[in-house]
LODREN-98124 format. One record per atom (N, C-alpha, C, O): y, z, x negated. Coordinates in pm, whole numbers, padded with zeros to 5 digits, always signed. Layout:
N
YZX ...
This chain:
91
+01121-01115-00088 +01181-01008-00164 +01115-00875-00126 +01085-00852-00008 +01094-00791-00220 +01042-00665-00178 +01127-00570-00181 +01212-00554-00270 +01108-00494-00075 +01197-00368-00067 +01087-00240+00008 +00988-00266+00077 +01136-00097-00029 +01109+00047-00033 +01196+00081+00039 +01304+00024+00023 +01183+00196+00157 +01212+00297+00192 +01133+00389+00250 +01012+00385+00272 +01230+00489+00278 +01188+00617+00313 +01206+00698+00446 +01312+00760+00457 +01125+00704+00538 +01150+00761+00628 +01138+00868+00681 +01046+00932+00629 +01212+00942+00797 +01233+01075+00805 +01253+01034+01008 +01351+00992+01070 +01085+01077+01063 +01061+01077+01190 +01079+01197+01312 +00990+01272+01353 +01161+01195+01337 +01194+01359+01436 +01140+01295+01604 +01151+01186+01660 +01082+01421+01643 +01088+01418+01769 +00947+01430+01838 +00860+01418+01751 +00903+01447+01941 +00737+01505+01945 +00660+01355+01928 +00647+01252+01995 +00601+01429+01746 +00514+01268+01740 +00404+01338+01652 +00296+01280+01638 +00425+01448+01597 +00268+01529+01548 +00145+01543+01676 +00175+01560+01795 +00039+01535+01637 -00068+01585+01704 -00120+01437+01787 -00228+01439+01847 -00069+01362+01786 -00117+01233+01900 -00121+01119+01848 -00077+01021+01908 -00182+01110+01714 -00226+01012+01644 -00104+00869+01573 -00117+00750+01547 -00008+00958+01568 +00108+00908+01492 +00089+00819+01368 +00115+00703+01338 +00033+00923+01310 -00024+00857+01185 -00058+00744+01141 -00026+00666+01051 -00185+00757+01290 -00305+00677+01240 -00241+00588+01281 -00276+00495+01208 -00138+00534+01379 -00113+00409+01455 -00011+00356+01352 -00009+00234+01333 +00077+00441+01280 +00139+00375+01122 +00066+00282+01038 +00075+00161+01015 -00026+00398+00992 -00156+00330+00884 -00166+00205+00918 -00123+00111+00852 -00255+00196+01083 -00318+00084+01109 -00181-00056+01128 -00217-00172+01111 -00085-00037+01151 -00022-00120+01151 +00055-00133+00970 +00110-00231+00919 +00037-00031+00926 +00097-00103+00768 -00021-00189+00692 -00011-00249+00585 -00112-00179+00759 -00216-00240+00677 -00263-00356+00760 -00355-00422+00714 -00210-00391+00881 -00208-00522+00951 -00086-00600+00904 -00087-00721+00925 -00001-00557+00854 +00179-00614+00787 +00131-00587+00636 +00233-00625+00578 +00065-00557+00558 +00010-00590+00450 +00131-00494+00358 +00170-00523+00246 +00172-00384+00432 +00320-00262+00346 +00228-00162+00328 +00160-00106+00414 +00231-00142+00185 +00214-00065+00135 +00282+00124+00130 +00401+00143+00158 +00214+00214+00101 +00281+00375+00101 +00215+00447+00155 +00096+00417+00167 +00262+00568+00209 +00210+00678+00284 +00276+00730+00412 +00397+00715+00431 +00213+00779+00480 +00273+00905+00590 +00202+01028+00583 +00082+01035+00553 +00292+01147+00617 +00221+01249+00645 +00317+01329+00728 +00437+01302+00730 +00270+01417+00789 +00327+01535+00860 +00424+01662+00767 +00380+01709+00662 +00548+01700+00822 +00592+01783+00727 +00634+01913+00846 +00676+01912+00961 +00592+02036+00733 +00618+02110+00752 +00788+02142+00895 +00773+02213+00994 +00886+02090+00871 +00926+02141+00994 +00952+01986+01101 +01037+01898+01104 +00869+02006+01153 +00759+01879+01228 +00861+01752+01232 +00893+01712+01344 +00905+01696+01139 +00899+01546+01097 +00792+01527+01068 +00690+01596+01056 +00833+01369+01051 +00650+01282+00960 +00759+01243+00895 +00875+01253+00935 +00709+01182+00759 +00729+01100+00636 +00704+01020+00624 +00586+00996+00645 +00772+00934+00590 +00685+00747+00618 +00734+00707+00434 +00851+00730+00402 +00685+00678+00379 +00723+00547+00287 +00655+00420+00270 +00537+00433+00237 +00695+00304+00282 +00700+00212+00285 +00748+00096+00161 +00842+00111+00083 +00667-00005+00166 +00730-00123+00071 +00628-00235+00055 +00506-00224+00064 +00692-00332+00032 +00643-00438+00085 +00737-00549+00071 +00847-00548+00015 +00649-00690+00160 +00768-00779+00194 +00927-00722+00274 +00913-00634+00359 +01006-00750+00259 +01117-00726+00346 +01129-00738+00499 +01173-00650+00573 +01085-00859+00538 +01025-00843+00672 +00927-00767+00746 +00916-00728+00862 +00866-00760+00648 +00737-00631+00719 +00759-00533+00716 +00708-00449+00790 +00879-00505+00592 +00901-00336+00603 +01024-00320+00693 +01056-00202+00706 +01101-00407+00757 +01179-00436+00890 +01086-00417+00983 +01110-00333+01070 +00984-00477+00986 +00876-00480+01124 +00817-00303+01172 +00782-00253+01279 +00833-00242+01009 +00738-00158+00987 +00852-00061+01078 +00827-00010+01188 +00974-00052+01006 +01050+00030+01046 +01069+00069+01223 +01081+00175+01285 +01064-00081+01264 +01062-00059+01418 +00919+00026+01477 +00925+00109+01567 +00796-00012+01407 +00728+00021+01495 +00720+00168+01492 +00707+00242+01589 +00733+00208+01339 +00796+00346+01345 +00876+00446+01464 +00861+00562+01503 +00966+00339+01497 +01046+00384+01577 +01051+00426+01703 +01111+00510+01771 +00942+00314+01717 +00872+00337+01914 +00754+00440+01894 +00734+00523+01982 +00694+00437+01809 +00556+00512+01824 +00495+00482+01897 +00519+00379+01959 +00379+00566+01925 +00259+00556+02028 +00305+00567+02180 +00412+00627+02194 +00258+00529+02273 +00236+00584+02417 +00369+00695+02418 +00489+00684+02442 +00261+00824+02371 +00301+00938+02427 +00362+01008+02311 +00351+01131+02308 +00441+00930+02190 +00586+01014+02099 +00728+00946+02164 +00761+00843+02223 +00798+01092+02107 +00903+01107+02212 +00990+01086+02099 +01036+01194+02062 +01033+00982+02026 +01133+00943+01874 +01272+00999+01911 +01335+00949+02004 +01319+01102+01838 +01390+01119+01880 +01570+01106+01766 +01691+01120+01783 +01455+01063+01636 +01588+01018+01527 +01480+00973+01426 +01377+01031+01393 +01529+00855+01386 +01463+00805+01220 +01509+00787+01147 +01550+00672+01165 +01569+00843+00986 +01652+00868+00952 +01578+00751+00770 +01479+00755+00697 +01684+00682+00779 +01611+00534+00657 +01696+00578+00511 +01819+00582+00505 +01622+00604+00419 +01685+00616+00306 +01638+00476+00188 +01522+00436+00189 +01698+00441+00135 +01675+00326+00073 +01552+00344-00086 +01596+00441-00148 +01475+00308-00133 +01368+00395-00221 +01392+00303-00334 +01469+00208-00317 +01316+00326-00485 +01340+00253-00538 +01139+00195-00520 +01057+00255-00450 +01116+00095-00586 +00966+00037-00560 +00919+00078-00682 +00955+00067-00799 +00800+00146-00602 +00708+00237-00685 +00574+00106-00711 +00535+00076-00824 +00544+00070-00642 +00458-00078-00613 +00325-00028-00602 +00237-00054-00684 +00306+00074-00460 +00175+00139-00454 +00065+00013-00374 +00094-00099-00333 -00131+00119-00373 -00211-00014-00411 -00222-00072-00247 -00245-00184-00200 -00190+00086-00175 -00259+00063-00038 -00177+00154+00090 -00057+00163+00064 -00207+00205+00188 -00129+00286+00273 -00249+00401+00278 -00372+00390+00276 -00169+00509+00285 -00256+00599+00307 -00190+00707+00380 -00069+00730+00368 -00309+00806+00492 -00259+00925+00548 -00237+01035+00430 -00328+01043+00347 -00142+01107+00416 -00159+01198+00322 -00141+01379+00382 -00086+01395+00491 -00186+01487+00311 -00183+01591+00388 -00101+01677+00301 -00100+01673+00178 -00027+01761+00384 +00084+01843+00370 -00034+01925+00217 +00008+02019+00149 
């Protein structure tokens, strides 16, 4: 089953390759969407995909890298847009 959401990442995770460690894992789980950095320093995640992967996705979200400090992830439910690939995107 496929399912979309939307995420909303707080806590020190700009500047230390947040991103890229999303990307590379939505495109090892085969979930489709974007991330980017927002203006008052959340990141943006959307996601969609298998249901399990976008469960998988959500966690890894959650831990981040090494050195992000997660400090709330906030899941809104999306409707499926059925994008081609994952991509970094810029403010």
């Amino acid at each position: 089953m496929k399912k979309s959401v939307r995420l909303y990442v707080s806590g020190f995770i700009q500047g230390i390759f947040y991103r890229a460690h999303v990307k590379e894992n939505a495109e090892r789980l085969n979930v489709k969407g974007f991330v980017r950095n927002l203006e008052d320093s959340r990141v943006e995640v959307f996601l969609e995909g298998d249901s399990d992967d976008v469960r998988k996705m959500i966690d890894i979200c959650g831990k981040g890298v090494k050195s992000a400090e997660i400090r709330n992830v906030e899941i809104k439910e999306e409707r499926f847009q059925d994008f081609k690939n994952f991509q970094i995107l810029k403010v």
